[in-house]
N, CA, C and O atoms as a GROMACS GRO file, in nm:
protein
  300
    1UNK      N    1   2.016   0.178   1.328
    1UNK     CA    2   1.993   0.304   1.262
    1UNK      C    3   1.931   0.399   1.363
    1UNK      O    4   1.844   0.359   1.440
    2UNK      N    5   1.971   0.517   1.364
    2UNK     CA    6   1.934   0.629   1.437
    2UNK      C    7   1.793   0.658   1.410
    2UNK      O    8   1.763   0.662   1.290
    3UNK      N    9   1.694   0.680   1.501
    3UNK     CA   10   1.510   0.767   1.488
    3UNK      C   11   1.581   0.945   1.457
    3UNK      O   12   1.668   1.020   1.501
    4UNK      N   13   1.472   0.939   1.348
    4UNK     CA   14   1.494   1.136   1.331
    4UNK      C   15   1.325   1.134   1.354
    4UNK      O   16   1.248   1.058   1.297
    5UNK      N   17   1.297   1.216   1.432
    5UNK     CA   18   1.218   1.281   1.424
    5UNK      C   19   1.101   1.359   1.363
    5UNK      O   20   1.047   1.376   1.473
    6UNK      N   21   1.040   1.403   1.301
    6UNK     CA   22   0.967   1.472   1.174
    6UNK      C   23   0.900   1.545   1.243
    6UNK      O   24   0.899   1.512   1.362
    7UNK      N   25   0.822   1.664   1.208
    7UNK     CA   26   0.754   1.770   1.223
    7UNK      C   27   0.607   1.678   1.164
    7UNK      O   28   0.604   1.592   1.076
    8UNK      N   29   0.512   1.722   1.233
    8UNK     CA   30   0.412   1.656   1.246
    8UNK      C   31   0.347   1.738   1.109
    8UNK      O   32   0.385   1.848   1.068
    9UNK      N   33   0.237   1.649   1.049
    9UNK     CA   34   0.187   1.747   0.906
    9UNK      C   35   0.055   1.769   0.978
    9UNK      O   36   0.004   1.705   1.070
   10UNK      N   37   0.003   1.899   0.901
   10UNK     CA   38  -0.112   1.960   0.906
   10UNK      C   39  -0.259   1.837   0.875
   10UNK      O   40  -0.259   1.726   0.821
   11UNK      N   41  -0.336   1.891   0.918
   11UNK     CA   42  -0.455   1.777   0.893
   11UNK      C   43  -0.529   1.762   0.736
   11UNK      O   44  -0.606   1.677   0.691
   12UNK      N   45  -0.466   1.888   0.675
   12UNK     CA   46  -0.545   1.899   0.525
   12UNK      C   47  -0.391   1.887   0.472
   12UNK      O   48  -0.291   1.943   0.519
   13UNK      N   49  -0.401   1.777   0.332
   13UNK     CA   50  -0.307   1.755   0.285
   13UNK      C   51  -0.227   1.915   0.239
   13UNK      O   52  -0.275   2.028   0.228
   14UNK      N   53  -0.058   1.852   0.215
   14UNK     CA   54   0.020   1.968   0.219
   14UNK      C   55   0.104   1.934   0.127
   14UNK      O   56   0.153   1.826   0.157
   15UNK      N   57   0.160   1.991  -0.011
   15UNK     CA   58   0.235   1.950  -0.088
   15UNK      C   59   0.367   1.975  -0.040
   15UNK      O   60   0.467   1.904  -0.053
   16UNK      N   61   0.356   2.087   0.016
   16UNK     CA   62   0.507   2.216   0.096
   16UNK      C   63   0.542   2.061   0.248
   16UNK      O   64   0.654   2.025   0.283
   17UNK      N   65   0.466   2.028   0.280
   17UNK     CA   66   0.492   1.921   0.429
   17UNK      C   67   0.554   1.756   0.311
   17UNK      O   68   0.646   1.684   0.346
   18UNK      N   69   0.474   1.736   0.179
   18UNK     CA   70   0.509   1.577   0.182
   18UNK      C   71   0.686   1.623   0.096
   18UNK      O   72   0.782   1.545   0.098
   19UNK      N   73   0.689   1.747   0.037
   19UNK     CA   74   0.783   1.785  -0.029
   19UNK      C   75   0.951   1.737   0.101
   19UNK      O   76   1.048   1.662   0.091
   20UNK      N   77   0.903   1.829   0.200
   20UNK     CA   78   0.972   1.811   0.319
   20UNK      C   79   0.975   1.680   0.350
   20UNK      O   80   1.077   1.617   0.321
   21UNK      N   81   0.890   1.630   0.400
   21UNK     CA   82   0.922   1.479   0.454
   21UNK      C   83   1.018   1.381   0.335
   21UNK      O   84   1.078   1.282   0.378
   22UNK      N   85   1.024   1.414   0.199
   22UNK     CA   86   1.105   1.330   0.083
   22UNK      C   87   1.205   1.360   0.092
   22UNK      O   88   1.299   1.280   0.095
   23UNK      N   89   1.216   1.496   0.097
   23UNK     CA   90   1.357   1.566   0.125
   23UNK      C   91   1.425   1.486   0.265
   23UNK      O   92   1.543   1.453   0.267
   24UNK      N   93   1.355   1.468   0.351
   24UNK     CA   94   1.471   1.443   0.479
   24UNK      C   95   1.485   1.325   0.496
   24UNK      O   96   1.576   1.287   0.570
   25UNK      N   97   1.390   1.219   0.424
   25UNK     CA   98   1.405   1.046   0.405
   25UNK      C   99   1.519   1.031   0.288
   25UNK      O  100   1.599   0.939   0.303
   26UNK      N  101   1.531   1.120   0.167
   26UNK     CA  102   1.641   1.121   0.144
   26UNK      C  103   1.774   1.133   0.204
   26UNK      O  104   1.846   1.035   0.222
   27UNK      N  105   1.809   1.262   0.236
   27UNK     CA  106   1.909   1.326   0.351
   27UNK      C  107   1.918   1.202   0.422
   27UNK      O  108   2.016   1.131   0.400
   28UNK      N  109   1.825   1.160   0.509
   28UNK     CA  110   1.864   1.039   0.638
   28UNK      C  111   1.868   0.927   0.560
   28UNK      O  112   1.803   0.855   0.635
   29UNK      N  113   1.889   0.872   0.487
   29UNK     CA  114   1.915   0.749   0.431
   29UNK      C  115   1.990   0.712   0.266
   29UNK      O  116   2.018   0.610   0.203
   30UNK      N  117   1.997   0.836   0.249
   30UNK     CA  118   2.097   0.858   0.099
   30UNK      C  119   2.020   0.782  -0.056
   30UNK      O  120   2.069   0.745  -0.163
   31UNK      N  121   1.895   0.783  -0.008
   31UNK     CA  122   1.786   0.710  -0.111
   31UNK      C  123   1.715   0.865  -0.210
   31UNK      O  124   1.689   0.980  -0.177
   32UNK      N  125   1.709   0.809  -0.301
   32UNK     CA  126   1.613   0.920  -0.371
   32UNK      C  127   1.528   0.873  -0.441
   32UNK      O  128   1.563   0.777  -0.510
   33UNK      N  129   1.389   0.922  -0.450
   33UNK     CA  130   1.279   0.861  -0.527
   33UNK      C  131   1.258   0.964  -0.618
   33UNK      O  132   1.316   1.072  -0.603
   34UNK      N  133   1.203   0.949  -0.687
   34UNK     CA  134   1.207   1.001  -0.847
   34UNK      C  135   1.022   0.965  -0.915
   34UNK      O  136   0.981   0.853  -0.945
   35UNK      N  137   0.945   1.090  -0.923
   35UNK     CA  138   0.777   1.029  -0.918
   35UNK      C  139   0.768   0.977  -1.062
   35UNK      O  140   0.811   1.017  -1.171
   36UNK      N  141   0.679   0.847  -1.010
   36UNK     CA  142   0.644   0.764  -1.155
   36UNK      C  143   0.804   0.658  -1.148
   36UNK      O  144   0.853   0.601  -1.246
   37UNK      N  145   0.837   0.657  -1.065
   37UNK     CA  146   0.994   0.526  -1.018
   37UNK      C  147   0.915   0.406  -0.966
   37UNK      O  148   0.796   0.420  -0.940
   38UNK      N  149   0.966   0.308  -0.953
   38UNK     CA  150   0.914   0.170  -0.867
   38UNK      C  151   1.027   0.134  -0.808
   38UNK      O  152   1.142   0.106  -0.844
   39UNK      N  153   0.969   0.141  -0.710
   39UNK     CA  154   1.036   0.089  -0.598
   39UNK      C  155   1.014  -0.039  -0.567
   39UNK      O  156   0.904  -0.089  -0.591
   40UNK      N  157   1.163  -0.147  -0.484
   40UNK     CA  158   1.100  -0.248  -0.456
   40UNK      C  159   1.179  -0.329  -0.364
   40UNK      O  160   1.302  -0.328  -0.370
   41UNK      N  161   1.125  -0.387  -0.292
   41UNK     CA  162   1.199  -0.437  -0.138
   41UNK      C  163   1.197  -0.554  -0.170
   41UNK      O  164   1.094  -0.621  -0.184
   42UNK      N  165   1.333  -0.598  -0.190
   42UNK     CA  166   1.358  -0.757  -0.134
   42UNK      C  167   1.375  -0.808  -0.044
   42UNK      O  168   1.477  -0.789   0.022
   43UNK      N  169   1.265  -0.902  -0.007
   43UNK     CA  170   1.267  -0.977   0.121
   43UNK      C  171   1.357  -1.077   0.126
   43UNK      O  172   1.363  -1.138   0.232
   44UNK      N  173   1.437  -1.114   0.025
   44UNK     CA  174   1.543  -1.175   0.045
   44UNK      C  175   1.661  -1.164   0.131
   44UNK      O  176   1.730  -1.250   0.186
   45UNK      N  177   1.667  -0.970   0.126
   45UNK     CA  178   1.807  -0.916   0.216
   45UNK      C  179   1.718  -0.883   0.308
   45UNK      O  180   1.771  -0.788   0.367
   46UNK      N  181   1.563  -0.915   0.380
   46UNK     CA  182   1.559  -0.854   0.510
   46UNK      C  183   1.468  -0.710   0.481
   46UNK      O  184   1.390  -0.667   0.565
   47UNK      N  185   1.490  -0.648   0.358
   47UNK     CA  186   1.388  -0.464   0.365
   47UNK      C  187   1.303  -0.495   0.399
   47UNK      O  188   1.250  -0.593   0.348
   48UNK      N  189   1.242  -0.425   0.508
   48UNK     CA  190   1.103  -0.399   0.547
   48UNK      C  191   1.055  -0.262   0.484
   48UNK      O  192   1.110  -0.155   0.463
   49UNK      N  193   0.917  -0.318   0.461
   49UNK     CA  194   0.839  -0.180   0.470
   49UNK      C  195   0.695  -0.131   0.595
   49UNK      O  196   0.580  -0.175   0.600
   50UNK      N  197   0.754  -0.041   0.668
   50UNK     CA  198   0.670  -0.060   0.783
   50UNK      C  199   0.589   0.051   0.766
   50UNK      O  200   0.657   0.153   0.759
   51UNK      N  201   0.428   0.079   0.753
   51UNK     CA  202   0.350   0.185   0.779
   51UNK      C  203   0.316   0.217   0.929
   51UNK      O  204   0.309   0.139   1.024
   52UNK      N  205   0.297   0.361   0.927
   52UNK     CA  206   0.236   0.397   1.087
   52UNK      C  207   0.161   0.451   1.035
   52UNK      O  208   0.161   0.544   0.955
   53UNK      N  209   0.026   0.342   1.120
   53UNK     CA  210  -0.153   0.424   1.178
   53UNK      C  211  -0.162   0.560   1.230
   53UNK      O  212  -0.092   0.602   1.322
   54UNK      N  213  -0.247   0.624   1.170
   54UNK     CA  214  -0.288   0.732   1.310
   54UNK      C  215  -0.253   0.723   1.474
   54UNK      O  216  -0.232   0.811   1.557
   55UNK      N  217  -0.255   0.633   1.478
   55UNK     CA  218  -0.262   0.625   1.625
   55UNK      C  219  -0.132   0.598   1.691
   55UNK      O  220  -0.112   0.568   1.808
   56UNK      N  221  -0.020   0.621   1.563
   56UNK     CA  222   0.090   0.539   1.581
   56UNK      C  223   0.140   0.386   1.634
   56UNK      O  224   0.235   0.359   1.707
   57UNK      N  225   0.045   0.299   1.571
   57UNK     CA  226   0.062   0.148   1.567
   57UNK      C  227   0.140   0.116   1.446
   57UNK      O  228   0.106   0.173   1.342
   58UNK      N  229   0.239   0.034   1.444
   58UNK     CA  230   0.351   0.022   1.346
   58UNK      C  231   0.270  -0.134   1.283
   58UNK      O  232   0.223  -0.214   1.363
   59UNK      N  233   0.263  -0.157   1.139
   59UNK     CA  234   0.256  -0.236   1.048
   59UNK      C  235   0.325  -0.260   0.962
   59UNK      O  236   0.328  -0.185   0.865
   60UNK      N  237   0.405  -0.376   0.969
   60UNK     CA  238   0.529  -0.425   0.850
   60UNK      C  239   0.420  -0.516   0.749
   60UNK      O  240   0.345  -0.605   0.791
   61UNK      N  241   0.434  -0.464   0.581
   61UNK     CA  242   0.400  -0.520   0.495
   61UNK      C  243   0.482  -0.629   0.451
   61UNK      O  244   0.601  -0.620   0.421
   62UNK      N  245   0.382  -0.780   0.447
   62UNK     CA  246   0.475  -0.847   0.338
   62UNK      C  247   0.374  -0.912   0.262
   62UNK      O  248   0.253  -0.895   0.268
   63UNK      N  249   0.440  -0.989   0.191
   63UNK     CA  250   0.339  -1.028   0.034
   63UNK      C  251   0.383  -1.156   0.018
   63UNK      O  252   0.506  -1.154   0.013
   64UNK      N  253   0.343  -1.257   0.008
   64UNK     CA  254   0.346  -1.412  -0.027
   64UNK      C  255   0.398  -1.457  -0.160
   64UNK      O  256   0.427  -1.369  -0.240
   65UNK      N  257   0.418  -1.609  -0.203
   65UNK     CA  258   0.431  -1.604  -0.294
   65UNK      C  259   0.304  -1.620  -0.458
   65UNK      O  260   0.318  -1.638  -0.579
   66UNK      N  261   0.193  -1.601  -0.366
   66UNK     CA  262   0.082  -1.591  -0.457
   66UNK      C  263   0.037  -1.468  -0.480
   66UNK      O  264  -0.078  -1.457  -0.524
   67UNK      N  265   0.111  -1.359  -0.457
   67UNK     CA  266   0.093  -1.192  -0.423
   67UNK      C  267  -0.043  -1.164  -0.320
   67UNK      O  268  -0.135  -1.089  -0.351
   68UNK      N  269  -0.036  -1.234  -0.206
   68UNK     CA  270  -0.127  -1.225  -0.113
   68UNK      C  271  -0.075  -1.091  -0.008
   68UNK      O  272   0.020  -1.110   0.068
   69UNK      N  273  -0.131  -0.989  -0.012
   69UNK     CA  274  -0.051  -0.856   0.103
   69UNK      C  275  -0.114  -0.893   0.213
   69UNK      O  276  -0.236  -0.906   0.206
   70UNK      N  277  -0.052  -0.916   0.326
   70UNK     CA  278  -0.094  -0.887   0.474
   70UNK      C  279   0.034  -0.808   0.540
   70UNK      O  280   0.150  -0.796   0.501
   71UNK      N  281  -0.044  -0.753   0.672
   71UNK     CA  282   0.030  -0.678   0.780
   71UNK      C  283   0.060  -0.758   0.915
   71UNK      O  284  -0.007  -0.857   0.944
   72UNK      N  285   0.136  -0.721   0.975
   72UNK     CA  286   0.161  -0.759   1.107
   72UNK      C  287   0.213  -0.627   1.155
   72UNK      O  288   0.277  -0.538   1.100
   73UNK      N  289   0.155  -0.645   1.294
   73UNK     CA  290   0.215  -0.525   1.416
   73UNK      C  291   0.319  -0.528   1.428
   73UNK      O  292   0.338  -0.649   1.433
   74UNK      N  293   0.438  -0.470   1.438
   74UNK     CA  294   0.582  -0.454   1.516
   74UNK      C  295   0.569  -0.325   1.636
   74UNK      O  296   0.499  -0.229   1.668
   75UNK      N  297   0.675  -0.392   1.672
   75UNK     CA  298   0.689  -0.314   1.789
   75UNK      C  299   0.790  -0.223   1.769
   75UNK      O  300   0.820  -0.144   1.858
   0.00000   0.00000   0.00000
């Protein structure tokens, strides 16, 4: 899959910046979220869900079968 880019957000939250960022994770991936929806990744087919730190350190979430959440670094 292709990296897009994003416009960096302001330091005080921005409804006009998270509006944008939904809009173009849609557009780049043909997904739409819908507020008050659940979402949900099966680790069966492989979905990751990866957060980025401030500092841009990448963390893939996964969850056990006792609903235990931990992270690991990716690269």
């Amino acid at each position: 899959m292709a990296r897009k880019a994003f416009t960096r957000p302001a330091r005080d939250y921005s409804p006009t910046y998270f509006q944008y960022l939904i809009s173009e994770i849609e557009n780049f991936t043909g997904l739409t979220f819908n507020k008050g929806e659940r979402i949900e990744a099966n680790g069966a087919d492989q979905t990751e869900i990866v957060l980025v730190s401030p500092n841009g350190t990448k963390y893939k979430i996964t969850v056990n079968d006792a609903g235990a959440v931990s992270t690991t670094q990716v690269v």
